[in-house]
C-alpha positions in Angstrom: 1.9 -86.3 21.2 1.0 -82.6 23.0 3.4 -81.7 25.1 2.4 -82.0 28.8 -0.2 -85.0 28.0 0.0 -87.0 30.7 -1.6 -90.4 29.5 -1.8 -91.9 33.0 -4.3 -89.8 33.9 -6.8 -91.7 31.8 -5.9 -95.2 33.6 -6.0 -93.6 37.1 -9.6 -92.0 36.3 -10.8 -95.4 35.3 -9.4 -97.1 38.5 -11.1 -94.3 40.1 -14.5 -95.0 38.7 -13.7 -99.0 39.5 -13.5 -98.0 43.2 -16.5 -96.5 43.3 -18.6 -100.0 42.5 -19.9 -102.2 44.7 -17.6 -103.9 47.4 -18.6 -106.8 46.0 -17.4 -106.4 42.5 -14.1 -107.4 40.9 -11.5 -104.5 40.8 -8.5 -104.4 37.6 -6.3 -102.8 40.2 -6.7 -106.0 42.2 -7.0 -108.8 39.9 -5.0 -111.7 40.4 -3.5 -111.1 37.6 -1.7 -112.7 34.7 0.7 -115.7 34.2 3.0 -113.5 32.6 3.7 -110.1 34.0 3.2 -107.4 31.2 3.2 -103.7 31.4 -0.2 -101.8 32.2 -1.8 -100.3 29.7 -2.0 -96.2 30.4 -5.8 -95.9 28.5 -7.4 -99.2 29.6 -7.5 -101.1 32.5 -6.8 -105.1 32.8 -10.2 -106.4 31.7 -10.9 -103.2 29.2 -7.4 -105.2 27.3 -8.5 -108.7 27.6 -12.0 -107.6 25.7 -10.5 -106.3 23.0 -7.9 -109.1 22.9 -10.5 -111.6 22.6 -12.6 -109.4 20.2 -9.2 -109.2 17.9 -8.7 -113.1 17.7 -9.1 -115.1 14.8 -11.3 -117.9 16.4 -13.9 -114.7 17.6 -14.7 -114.1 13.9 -15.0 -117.4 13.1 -18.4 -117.0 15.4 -19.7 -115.9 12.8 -20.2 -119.0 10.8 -20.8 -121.5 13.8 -24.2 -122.8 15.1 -26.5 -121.7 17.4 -29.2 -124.3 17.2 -29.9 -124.4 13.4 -26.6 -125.6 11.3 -25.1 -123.6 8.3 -28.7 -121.9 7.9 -29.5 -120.1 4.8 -31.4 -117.6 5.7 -30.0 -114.2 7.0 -31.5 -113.7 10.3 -31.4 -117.0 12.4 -28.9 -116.4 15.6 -25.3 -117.9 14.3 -22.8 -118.5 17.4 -21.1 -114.7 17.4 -24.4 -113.1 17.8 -25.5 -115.5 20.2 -22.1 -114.0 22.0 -23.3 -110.1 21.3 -26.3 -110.8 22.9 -24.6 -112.3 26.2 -22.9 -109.4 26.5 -25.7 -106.9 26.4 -27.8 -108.8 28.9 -24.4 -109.3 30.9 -23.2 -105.7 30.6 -27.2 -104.6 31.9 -27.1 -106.6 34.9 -23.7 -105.6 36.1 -24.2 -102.0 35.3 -27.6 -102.0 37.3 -26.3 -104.2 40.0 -23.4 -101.7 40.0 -20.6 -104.6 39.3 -17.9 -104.7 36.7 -18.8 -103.9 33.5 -15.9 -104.4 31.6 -15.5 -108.0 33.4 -18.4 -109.2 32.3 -18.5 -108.2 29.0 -14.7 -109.6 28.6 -15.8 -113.0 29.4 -19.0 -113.3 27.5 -17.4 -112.2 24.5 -14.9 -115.2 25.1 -17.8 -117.5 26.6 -18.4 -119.7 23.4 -14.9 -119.0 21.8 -14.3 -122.9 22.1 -17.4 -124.1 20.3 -17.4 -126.4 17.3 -18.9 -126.8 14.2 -22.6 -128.0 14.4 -23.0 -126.2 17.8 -23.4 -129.2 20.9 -23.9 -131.7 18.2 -20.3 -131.2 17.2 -19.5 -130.9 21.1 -21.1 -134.2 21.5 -19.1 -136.3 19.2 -15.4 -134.8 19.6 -16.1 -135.5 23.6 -17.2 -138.9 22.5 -13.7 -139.4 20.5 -11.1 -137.8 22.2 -10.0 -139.9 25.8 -10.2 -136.6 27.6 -13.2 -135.5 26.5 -14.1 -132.8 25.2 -16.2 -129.4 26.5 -16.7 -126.0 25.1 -16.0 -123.7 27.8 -12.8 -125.7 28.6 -12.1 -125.2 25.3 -12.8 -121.8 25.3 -9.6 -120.9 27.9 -7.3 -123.6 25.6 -8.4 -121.4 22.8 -7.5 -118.3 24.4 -4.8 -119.1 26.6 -3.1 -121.4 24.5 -3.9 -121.8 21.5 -4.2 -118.5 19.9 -1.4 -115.8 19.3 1.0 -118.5 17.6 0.6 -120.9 20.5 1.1 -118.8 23.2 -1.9 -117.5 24.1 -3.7 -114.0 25.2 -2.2 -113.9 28.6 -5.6 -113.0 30.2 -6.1 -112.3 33.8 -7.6 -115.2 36.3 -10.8 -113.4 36.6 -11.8 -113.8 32.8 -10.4 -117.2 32.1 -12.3 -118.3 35.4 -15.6 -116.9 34.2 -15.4 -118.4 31.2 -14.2 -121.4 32.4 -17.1 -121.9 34.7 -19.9 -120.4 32.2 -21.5 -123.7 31.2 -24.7 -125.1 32.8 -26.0 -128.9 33.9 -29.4 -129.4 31.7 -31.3 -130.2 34.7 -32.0 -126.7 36.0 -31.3 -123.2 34.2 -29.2 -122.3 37.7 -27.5 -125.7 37.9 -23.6 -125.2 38.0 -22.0 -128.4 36.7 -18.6 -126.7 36.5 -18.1 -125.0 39.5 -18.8 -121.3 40.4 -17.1 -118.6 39.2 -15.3 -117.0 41.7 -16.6 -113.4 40.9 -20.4 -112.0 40.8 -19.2 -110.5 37.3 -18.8 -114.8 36.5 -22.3 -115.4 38.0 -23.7 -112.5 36.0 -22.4 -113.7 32.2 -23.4 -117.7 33.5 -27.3 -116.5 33.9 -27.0 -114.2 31.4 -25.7 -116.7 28.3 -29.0 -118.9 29.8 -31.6 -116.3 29.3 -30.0 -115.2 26.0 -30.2 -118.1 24.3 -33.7 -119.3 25.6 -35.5 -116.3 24.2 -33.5 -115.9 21.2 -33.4 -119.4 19.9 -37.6 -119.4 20.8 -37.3 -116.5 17.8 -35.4 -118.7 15.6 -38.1 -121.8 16.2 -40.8 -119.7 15.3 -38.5 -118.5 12.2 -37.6 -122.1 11.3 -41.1 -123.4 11.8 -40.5 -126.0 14.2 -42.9 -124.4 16.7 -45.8 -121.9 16.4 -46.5 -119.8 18.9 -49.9 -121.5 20.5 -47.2 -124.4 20.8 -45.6 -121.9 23.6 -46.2 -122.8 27.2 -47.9 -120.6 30.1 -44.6 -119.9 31.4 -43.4 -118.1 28.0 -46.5 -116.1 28.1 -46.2 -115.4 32.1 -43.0 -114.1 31.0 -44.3 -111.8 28.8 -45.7 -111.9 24.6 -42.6 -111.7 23.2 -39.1 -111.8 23.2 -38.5 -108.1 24.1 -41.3 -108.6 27.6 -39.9 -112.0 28.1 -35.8 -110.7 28.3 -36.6 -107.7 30.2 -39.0 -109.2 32.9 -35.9 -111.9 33.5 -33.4 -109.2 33.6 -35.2 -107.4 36.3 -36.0 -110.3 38.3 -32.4 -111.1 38.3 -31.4 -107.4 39.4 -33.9 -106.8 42.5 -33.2 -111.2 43.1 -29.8 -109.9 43.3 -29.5 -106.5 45.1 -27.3 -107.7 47.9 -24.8 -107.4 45.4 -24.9 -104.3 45.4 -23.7 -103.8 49.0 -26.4 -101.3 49.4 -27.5 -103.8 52.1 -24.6 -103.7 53.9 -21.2 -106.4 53.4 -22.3 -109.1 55.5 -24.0 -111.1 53.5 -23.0 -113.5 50.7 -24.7 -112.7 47.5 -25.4 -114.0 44.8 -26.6 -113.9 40.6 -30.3 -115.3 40.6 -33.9 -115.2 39.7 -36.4 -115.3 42.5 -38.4 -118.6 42.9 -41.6 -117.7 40.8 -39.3 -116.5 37.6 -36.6 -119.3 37.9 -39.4 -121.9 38.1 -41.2 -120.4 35.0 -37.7 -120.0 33.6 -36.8 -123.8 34.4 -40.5 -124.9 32.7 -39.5 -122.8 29.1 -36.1 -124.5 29.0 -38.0 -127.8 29.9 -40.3 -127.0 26.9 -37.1 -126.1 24.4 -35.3 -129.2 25.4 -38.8 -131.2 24.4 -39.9 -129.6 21.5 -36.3 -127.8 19.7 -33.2 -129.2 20.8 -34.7 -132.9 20.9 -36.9 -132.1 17.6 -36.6 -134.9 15.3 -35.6 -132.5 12.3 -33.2 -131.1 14.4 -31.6 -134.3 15.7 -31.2 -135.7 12.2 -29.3 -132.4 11.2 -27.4 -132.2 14.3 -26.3 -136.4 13.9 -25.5 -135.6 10.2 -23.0 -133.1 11.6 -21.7 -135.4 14.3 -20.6 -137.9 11.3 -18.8 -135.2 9.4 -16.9 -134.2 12.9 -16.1 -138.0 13.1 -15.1 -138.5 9.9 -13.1 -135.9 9.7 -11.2 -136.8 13.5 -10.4 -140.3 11.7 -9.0 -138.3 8.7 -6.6 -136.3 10.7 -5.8 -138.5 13.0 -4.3 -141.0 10.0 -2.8 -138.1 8.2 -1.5 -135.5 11.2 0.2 -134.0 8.2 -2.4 -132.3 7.0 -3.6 -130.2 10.5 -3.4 -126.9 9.4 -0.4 -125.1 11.7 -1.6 -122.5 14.4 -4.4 -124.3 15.2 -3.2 -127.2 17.5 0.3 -127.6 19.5 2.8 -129.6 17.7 3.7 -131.3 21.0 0.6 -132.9 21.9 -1.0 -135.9 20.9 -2.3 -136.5 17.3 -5.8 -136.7 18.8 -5.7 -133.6 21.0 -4.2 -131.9 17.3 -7.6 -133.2 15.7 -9.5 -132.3 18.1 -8.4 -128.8 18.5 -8.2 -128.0 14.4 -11.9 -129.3 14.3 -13.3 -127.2 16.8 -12.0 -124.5 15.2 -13.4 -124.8 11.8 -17.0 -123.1 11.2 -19.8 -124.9 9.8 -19.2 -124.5 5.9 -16.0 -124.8 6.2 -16.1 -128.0 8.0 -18.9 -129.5 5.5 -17.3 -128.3 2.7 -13.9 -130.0 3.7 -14.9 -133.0 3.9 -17.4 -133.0 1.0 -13.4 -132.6 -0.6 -12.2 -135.5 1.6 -15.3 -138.1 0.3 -17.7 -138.1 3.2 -21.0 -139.2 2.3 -22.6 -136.9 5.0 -21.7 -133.7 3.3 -22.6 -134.3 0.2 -25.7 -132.4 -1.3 -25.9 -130.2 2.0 -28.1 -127.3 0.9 -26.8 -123.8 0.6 -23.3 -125.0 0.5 -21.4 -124.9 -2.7 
């Protein structure tokens, strides 16, 4: 190291820059911190280390190989479960950087948003919630992934802020604003909840078209009122949600409350496209019959290791819980092939002859 280097500098120049955001956004130097005290870091600040703690995780390169919408395709450019997760964080990272928020924040907890997803996407969500007494949800999962389950059990130690935003990320189905599981309690929160919304709605309308499950004339008004493609439709919801939004900014002065949201015309156009996905995608009766074929492998295989416990793979569950909550968490970590090809091994008759799986 040069003599005379005083590394501090660098983390007292980004705390500087933090101060300068809006009074509304999320500050490192006053997080609430972690549950176990660590040392700071002198080059990054305490959301600049849980991003790249998340991004060096085991269970964030398994993204790669988990469903979006369409399972284990085999074709290169359908939208897999890790670049679903890229492309929350650009729209996340836009919106606070224009609504002059927490950057590093946001991008921590989308990167983490979807970290707790199974195989087969909400199909695979679906049946592990049916099985286990608990239940089971993917964003909850998500923070037992990162706060206990990876690092040899012990977890990443994040700070409250990102654990809380990705705790809260999910959505209700009935509106594309709905909360379901609370509000986050930062804007940065707010930002990567509506952001992972508008992400997927445009980019799994690409992999429709791609998959031929919808044409485009099939697209409603509101897609085309939103603009005639993906790149129009993403950028007229981003800017609705940044001038929606301003008072975030504190440009308007402190007292008011603000919040992450589209304005009335947008949200209900926004609301009608989801309505239109749900109908004519996600309910598809293609679709369905993949996504319940995957459902009966992640069944079959939560019978299979609940009778032989043996067999969980270690660092993937906590030795102390019960047998079900073990199955339950090595499941939801496999990826797609992995899981199909597993219990193709193991005798299911659902995995058998799965195409473009060896």
């Amino acid at each position: 190291m040069a003599e005379g280097v005083d590394l501090w500098k660098v983390r007292a120049r980004l705390e500087d820059r933090e101060a300068a955001l809006s009074p509304f956004a999320a500050r490192s130097a006053t997080s609430r911190g972690r549950k176990r005290r660590e040392e700071p870091s002198p080059l990054r600040t305490e959301y600049q280390r849980d991003r790249d703690r998340i991004l060096h995780t085991k269970a964030f390169r398994r993204l790669k190989h988990k469903t979006q919408v369409f399972i284990a395709p085999q074709q290169d450019h359908f939208v897999t479960r890790m670049t679903h997760t890229l492309l929350v964080a650009q729209v996340a990272r836009t919106i606070a950087r224009a609504l002059n928020l927490n950057e590093d924040l946001a991008e921590a907890a989308a990167l983490g948003h979807d970290i707790g997803h199974g195989p087969f996407g909400h199909a695979g969500e679906e049946a592990l919630a049916e099985l286990l007494p608990e239940g089971f949800r993917h964003n909850y999962q998500s923070v037992r992934v990162l706060d206990r389950l990876e690092n040899g059990g012990q977890g990443l130690n994040l700070t409250f802020e990102v654990l809380d935003a990705i705790e809260k990320s999910s959505k209700a189905r009935e509106d594309i604003l709905a909360e379901g599981w609370g509000v986050p309690a930062t804007l940065e929160g707010q930002v990567v909840k509506i952001a992972d919304a508008i992400a997927y709605l445009n980019h799994d309308i690409d992999d429709a078209l791609r998959a031929g499950v919808i044409t485009e004339a099939d697209l409603p008004d509101a897609a085309w009122k939103l603009g005639a493609n993906t790149r129009e439709r993403l950028d007229t919801m981003i800017r609705d949600i940044v001038e929606a939004s301003w008072d975030a900014t504190g440009e308007r002065g402190t007292n008011v409350t603000p919040v992450i949201t589209f304005s009335p015309r947008v949200h209900a156009l926004a609301n009608d496209l989801r309505d239109f996905m749900f109908e004519r995608v996600y309910f598809y009766d293609a679709t369905r019959r993949e996504a319940e074929r995957g459902k009966a492998i992640v069944r079959f295989l939560f019978r299979y290791f609940v009778e032989h416990p043996e067999e969980i793979s270690p660092g993937f569950s906590l030795p102390e819980d019960p047998v079900e909550r073990r199955a339950a968490d090595y499941i939801s970590g496999m990826t797609d092939r992995f899981a199909i090809r597993l219990a193709r091994e193991l005798g299911c008759p659902e995995a058998l002859d799965w195409p473009g799986i060896a």
